[in-house]
The first five atom37 places (N, CA, C, CB, O) and aatype in JSON, in Angstrom:
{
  "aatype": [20, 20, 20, 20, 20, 20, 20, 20, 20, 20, 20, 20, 20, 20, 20, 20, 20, 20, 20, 20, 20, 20, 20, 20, 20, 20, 20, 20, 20, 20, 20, 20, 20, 20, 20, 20, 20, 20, 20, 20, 20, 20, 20, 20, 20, 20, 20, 20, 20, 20, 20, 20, 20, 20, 20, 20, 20, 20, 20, 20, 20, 20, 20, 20, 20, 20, 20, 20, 20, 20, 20, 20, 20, 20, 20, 20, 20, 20, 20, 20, 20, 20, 20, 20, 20, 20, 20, 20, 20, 20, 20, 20, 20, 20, 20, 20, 20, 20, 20, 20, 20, 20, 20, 20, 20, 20, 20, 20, 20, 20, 20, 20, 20, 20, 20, 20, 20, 20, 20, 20],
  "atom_mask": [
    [1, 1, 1, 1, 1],
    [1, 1, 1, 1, 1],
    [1, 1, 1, 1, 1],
    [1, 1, 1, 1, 1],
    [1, 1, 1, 1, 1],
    [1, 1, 1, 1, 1],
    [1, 1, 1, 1, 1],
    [1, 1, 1, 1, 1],
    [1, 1, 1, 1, 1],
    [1, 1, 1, 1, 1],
    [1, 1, 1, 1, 1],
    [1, 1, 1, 1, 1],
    [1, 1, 1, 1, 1],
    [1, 1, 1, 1, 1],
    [1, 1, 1, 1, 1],
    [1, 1, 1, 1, 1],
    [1, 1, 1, 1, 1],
    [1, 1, 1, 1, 1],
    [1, 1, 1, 1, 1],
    [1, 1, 1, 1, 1],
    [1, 1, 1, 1, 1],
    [1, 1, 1, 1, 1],
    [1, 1, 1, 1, 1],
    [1, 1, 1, 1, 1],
    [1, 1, 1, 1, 1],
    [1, 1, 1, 1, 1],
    [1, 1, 1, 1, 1],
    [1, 1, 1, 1, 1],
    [1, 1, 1, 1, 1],
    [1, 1, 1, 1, 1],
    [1, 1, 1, 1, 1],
    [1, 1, 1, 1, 1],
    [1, 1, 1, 1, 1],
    [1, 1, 1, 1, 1],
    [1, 1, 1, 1, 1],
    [1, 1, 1, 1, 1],
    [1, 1, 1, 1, 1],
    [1, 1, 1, 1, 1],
    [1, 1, 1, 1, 1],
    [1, 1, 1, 1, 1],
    [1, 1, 1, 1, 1],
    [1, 1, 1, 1, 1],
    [1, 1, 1, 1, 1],
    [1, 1, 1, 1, 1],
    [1, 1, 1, 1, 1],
    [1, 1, 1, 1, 1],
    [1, 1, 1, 1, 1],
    [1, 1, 1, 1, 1],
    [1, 1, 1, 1, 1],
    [1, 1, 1, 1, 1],
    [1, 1, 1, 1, 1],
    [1, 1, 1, 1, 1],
    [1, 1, 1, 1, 1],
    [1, 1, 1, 1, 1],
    [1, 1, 1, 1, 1],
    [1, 1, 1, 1, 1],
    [1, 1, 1, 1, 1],
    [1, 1, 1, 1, 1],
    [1, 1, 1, 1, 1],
    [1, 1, 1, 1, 1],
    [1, 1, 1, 1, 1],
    [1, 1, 1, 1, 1],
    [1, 1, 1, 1, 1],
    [1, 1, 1, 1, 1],
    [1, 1, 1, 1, 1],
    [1, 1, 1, 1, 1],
    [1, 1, 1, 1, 1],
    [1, 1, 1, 1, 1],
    [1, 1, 1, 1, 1],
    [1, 1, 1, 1, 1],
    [1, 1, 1, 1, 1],
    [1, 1, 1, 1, 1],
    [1, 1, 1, 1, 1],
    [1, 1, 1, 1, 1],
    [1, 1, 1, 1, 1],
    [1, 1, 1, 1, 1],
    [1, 1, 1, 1, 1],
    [1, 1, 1, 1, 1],
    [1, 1, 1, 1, 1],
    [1, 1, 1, 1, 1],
    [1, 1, 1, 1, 1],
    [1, 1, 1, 1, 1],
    [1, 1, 1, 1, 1],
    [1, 1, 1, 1, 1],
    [1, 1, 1, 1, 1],
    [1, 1, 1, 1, 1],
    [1, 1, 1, 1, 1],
    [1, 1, 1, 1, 1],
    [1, 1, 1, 1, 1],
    [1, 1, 1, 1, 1],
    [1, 1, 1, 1, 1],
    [1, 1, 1, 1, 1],
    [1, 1, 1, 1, 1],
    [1, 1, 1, 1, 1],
    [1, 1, 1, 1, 1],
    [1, 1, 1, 1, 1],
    [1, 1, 1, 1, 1],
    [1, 1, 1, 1, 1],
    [1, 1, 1, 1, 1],
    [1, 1, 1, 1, 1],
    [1, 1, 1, 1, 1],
    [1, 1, 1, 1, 1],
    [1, 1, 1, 1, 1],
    [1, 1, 1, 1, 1],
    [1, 1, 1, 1, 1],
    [1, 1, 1, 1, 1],
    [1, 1, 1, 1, 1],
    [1, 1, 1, 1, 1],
    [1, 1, 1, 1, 1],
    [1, 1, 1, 1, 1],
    [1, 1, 1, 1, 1],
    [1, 1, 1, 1, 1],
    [1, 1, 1, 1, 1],
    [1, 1, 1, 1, 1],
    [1, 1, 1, 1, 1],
    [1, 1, 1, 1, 1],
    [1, 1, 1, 1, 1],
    [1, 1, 1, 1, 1],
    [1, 1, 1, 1, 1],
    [1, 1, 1, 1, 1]
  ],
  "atom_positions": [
    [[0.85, -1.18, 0.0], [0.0, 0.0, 0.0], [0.9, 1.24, 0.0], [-0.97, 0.0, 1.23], [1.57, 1.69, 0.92]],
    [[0.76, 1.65, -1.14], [1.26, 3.24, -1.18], [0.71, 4.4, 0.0], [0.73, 3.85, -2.69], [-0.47, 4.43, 0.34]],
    [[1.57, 5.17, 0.47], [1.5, 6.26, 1.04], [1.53, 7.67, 0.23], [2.45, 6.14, 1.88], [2.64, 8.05, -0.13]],
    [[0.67, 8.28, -0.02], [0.81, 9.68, -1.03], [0.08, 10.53, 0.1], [-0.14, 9.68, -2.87], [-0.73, 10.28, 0.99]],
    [[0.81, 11.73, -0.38], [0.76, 13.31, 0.73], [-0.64, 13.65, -0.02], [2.4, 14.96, 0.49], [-1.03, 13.34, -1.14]],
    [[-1.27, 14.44, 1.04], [-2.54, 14.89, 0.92], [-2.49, 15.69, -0.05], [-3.08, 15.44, 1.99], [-1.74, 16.66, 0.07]],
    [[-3.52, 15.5, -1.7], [-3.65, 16.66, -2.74], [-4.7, 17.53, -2.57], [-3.8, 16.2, -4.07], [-5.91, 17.48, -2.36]],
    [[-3.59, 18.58, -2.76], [-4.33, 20.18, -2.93], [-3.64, 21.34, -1.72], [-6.35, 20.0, -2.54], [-2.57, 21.42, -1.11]],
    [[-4.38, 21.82, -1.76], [-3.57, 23.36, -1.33], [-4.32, 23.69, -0.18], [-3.65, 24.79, -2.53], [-5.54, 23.54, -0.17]],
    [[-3.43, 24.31, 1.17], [-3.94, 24.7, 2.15], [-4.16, 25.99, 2.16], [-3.37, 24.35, 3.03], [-3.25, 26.74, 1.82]],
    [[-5.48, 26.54, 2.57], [-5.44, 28.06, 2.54], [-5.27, 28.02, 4.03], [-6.82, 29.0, 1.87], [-5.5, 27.06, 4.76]],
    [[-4.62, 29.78, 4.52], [-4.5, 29.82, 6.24], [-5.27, 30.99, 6.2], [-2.83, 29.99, 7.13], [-4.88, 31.92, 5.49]],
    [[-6.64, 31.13, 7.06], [-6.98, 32.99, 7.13], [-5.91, 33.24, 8.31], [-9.01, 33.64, 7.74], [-5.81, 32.67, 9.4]],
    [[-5.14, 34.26, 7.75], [-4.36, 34.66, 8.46], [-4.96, 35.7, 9.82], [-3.48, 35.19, 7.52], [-4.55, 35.8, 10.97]],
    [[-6.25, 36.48, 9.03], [-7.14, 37.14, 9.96], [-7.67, 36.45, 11.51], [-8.34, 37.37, 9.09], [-7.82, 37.09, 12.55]],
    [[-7.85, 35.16, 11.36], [-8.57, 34.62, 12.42], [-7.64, 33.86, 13.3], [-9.67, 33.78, 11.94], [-8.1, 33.28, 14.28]],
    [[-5.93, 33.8, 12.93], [-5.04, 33.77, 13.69], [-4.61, 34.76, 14.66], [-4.31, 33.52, 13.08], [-4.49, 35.96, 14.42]],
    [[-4.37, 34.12, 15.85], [-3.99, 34.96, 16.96], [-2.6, 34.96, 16.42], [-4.26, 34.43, 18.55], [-2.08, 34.16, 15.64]],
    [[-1.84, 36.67, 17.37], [-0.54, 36.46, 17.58], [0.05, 36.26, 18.87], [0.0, 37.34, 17.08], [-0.39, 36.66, 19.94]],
    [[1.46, 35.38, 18.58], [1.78, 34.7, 19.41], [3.04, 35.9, 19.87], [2.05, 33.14, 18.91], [3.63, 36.73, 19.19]],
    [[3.12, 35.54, 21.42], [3.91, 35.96, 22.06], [5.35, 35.5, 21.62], [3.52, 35.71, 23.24], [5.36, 34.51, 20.89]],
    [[6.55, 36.05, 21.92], [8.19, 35.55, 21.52], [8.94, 36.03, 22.94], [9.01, 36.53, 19.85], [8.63, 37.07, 23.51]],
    [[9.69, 35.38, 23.3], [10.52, 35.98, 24.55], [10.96, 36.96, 24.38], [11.53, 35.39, 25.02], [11.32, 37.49, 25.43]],
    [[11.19, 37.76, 23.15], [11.14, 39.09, 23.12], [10.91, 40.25, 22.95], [11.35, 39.21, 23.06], [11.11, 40.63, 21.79]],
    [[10.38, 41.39, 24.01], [9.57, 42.26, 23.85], [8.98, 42.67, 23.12], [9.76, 42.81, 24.04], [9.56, 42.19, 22.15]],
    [[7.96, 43.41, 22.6], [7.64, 43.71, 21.46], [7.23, 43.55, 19.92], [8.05, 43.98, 21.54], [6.82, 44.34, 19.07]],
    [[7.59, 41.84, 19.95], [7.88, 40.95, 18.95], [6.9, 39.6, 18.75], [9.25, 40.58, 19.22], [7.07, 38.48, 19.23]],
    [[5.72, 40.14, 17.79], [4.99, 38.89, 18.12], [4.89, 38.14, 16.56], [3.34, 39.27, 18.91], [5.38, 38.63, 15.55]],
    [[4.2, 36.94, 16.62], [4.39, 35.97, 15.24], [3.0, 34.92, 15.34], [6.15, 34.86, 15.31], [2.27, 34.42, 16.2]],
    [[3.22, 34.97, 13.37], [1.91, 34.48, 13.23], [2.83, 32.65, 12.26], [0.56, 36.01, 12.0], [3.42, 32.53, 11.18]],
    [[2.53, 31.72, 13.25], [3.48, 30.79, 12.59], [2.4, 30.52, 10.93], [3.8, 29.08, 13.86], [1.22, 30.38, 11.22]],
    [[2.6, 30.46, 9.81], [1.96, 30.55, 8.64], [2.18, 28.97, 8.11], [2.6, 31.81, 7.68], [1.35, 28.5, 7.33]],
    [[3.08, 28.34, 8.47], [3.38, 27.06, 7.78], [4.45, 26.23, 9.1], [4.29, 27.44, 6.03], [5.06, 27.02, 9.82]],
    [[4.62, 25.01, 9.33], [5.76, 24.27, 9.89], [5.77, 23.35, 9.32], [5.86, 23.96, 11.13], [4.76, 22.8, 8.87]],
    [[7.35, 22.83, 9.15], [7.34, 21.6, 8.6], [7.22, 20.29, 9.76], [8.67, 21.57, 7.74], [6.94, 20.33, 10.96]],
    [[7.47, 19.38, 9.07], [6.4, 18.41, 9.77], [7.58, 17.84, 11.08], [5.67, 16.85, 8.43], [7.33, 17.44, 12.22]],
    [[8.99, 18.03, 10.34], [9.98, 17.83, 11.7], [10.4, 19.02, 12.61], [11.35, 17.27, 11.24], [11.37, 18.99, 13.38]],
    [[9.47, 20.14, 12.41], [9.63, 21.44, 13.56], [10.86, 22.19, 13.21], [9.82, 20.91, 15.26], [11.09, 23.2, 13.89]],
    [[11.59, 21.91, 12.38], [12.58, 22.27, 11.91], [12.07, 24.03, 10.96], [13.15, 20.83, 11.03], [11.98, 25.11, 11.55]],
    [[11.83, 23.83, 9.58], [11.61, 24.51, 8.82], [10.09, 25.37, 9.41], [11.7, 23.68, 7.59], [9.19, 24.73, 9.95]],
    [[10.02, 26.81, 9.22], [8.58, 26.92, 8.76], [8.78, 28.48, 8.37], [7.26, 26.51, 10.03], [9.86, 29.04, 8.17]],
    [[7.24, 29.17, 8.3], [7.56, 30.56, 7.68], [6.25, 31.11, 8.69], [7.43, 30.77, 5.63], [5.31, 30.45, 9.12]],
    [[6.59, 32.74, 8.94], [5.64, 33.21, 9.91], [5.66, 34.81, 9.32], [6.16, 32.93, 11.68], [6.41, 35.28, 8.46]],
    [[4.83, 35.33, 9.9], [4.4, 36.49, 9.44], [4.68, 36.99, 11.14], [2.73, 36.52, 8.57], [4.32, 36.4, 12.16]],
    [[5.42, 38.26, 10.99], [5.91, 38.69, 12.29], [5.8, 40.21, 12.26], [7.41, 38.18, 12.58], [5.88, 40.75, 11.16]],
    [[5.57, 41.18, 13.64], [5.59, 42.01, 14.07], [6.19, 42.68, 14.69], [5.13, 41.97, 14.26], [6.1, 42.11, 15.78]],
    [[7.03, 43.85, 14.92], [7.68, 44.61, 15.78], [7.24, 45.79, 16.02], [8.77, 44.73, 15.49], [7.05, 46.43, 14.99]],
    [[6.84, 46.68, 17.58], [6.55, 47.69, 17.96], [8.22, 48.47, 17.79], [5.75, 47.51, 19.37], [9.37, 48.03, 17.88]],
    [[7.74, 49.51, 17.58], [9.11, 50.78, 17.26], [9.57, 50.35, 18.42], [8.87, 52.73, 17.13], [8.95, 50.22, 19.47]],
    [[11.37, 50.02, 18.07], [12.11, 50.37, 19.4], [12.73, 48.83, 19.26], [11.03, 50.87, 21.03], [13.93, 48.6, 19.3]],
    [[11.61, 47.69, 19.06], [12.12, 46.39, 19.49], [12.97, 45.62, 18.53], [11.02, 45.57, 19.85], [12.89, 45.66, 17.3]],
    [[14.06, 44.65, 19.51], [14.92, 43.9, 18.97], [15.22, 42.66, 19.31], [15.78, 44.41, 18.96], [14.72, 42.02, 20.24]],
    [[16.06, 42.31, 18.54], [16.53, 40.72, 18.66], [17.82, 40.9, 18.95], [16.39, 39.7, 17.32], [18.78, 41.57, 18.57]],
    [[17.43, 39.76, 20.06], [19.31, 39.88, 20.3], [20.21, 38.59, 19.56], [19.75, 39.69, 22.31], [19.77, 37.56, 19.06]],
    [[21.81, 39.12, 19.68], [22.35, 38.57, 18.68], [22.01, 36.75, 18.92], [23.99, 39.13, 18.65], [21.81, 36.08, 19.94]],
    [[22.06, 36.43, 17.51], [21.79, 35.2, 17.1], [22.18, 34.53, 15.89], [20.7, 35.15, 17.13], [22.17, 35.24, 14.89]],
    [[22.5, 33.46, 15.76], [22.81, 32.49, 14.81], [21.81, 32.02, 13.5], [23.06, 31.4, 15.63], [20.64, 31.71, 13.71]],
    [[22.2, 32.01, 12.62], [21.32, 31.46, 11.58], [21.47, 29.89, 11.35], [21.62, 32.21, 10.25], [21.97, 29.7, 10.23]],
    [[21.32, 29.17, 11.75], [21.12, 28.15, 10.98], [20.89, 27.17, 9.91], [20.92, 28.11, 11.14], [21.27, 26.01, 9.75]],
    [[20.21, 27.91, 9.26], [19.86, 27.69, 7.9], [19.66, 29.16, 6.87], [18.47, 26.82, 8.01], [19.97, 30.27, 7.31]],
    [[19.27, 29.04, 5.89], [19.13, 30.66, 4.98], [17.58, 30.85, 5.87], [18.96, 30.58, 2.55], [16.63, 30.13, 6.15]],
    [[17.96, 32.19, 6.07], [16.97, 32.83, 6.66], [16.28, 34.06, 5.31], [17.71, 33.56, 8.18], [17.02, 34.83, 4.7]],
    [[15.11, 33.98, 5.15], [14.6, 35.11, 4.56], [13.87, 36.0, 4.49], [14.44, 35.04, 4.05], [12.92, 35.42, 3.96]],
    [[13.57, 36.92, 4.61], [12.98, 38.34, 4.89], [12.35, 39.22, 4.02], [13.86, 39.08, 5.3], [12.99, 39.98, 3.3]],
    [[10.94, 39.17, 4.05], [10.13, 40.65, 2.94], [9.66, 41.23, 4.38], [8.31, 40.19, 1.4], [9.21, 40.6, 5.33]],
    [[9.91, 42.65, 4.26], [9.13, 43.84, 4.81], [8.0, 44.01, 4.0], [9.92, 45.17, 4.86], [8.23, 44.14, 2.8]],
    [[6.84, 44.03, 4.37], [5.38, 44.77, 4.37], [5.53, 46.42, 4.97], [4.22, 43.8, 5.51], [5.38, 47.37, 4.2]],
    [[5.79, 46.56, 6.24], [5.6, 48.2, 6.47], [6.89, 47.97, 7.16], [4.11, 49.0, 7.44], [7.45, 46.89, 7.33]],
    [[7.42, 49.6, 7.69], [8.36, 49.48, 8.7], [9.6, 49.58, 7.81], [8.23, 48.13, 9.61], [9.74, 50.23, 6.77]],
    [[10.72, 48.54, 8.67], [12.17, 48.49, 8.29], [12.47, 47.54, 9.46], [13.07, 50.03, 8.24], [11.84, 47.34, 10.5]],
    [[13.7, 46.98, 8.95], [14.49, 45.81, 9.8], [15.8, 46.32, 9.81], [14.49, 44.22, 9.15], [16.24, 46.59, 8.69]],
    [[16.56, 46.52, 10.77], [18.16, 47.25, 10.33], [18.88, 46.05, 11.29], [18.57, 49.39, 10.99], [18.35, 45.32, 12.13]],
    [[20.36, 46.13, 10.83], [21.08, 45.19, 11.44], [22.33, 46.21, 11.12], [21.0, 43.54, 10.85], [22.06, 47.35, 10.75]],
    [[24.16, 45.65, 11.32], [24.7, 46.58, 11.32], [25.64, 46.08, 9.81], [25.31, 46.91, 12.8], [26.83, 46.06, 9.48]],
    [[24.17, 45.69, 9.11], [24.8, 45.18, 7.51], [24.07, 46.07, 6.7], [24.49, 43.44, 6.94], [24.14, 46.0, 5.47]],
    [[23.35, 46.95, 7.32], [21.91, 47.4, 6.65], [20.6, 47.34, 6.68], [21.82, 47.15, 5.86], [20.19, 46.5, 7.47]],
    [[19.7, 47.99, 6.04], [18.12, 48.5, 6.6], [17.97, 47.39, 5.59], [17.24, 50.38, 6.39], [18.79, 46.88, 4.82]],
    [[16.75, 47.16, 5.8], [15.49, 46.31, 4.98], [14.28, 47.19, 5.01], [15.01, 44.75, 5.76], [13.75, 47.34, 6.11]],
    [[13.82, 47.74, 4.09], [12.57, 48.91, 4.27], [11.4, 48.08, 3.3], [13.07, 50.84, 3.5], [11.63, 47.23, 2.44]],
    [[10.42, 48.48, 3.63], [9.0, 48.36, 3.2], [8.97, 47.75, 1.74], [8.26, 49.82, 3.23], [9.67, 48.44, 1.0]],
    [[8.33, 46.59, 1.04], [8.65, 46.48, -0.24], [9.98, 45.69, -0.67], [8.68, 47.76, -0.68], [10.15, 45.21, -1.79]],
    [[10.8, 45.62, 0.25], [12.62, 45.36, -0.24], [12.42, 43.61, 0.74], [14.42, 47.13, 0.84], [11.53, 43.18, 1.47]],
    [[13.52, 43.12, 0.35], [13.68, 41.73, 0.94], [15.26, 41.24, 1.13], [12.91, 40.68, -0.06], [16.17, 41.57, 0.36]],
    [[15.4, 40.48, 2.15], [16.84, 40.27, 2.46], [17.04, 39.16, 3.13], [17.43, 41.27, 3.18], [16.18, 38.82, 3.94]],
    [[18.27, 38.31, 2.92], [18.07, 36.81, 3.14], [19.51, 36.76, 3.44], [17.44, 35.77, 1.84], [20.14, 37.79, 3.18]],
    [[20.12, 35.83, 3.9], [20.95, 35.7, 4.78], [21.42, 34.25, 4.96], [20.43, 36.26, 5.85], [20.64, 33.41, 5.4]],
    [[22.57, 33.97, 4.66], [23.52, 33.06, 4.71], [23.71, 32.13, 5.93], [24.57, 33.71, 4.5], [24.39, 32.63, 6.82]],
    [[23.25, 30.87, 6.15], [23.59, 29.92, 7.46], [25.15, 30.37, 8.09], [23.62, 28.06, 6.91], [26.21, 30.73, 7.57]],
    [[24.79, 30.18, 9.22], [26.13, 30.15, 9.95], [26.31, 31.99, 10.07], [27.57, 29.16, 8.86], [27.29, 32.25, 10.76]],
    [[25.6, 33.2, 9.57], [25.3, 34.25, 10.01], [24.84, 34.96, 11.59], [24.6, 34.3, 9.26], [23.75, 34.77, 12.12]],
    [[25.75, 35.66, 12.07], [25.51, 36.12, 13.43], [25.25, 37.31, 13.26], [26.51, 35.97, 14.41], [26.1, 37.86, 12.57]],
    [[23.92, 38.34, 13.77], [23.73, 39.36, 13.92], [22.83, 39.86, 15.09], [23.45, 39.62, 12.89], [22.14, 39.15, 15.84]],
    [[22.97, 41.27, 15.09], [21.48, 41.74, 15.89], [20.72, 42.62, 15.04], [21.69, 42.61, 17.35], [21.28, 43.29, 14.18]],
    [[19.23, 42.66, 15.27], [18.68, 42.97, 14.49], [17.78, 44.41, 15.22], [18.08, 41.72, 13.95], [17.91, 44.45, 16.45]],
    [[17.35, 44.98, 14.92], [16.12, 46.04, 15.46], [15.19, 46.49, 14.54], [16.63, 47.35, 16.02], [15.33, 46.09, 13.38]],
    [[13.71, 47.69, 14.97], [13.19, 48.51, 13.91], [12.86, 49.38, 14.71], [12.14, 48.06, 12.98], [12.11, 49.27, 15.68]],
    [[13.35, 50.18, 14.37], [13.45, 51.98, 14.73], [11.83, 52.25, 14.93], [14.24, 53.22, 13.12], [11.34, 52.63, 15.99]],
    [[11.01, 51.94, 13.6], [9.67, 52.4, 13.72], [8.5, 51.89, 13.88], [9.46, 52.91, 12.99], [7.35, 52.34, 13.93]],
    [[9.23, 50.31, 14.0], [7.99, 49.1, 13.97], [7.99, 48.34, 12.35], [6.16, 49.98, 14.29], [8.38, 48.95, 11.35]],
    [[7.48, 46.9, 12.32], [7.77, 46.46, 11.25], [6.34, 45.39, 11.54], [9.45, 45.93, 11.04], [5.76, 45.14, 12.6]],
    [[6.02, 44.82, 9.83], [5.02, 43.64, 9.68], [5.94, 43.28, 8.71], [3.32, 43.8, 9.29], [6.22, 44.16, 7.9]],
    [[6.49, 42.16, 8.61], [7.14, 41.32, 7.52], [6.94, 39.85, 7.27], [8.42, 41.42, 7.68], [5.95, 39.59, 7.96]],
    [[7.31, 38.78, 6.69], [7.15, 37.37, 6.43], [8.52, 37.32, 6.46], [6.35, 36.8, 5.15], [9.12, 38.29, 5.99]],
    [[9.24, 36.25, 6.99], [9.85, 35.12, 7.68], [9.97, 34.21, 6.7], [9.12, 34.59, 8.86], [8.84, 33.99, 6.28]],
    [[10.8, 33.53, 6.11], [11.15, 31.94, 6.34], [12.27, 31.72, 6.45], [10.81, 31.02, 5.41], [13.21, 32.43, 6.09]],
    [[12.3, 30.22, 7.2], [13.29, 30.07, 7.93], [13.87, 28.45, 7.82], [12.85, 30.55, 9.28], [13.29, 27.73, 8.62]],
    [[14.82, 27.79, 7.04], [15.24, 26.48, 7.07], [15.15, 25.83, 8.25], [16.41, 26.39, 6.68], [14.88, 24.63, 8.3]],
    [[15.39, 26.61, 9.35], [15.82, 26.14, 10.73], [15.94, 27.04, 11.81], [17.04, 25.56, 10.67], [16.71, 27.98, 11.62]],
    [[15.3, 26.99, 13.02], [15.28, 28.33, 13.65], [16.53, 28.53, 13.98], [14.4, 28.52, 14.81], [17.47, 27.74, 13.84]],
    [[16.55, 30.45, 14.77], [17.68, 30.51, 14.98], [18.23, 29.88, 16.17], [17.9, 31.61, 14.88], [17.68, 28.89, 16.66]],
    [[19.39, 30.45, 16.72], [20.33, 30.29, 17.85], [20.66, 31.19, 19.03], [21.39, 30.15, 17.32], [21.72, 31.07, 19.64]],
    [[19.94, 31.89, 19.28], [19.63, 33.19, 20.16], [21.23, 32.85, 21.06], [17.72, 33.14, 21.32], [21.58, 31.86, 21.71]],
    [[21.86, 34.0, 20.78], [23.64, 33.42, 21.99], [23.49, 34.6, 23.0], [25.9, 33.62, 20.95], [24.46, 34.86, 23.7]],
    [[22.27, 35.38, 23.15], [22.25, 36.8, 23.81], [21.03, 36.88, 24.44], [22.4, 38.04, 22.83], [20.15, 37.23, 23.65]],
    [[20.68, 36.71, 25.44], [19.35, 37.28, 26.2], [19.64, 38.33, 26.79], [18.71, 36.45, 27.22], [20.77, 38.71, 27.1]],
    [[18.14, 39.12, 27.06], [18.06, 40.55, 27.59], [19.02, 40.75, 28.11], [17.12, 40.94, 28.43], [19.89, 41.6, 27.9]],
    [[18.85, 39.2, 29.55], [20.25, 39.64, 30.88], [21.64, 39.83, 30.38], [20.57, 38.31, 32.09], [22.41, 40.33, 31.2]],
    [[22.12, 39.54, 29.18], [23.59, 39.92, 28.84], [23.67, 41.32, 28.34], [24.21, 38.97, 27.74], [24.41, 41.97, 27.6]],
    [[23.27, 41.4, 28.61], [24.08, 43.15, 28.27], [25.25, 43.7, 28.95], [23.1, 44.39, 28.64], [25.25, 44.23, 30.06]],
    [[26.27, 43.53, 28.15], [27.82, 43.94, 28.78], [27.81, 45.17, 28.44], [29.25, 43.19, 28.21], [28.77, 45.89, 28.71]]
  ]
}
């Protein structure tokens, strides 16, 4: 007996999804897809002006469209419309000055090496 993956296409209302909290401030996410080993997925994410990520590891290619806002790191802005993707084994920190709605995907989550409490 053959095993075949379910045909046809999933729609998500993204509207009737809650957003989810993230350990860090300001920063919430709408998971849009996971793969089936928790590994891979893609999310639609939020930032209030001001909030950031602290430095972290990429794991896999990470990729990035801005909807509103901007994403800055100290490689460069990502603004509204523009998209930016990023090489495994990449360490940065990230912020948005004015607040951001963007989409996410992600091979593999990251590696967070920085919580709030480190701040040297």
């Amino acid at each position: 007996m053959s095993t075949n993956p379910p045909a046809g296409s999933i729609y998500v209302d993204v509207d009737a999804m809650e957003w989810q909290s993230t350990p860090f401030p300001g920063i919430k996410i709408k998971i849009l897809f996971q793969e089936p080993d928790g590994e891979g997925f893609t999310a639609l994410f939020q930032a209030e002006p001001g909030a950031k990520l602290p430095l972290h590891r990429h794991l896999g290619v990470e990729q990035t469209y801005i909807i509103e806002g901007s994403l800055v790191d100290d490689e460069g802005v990502c603004t509204a419309g523009n998209f930016v993707w990023r090489h495994p084994g990449s360490v940065h920190e990230a912020h948005s000055p004015d607040g951001l709605l963007g989409i996410g995907i992600f091979q593999r989550p990251n590696e967070f090496l920085q919580t709030d409490n480190d701040d040297d």
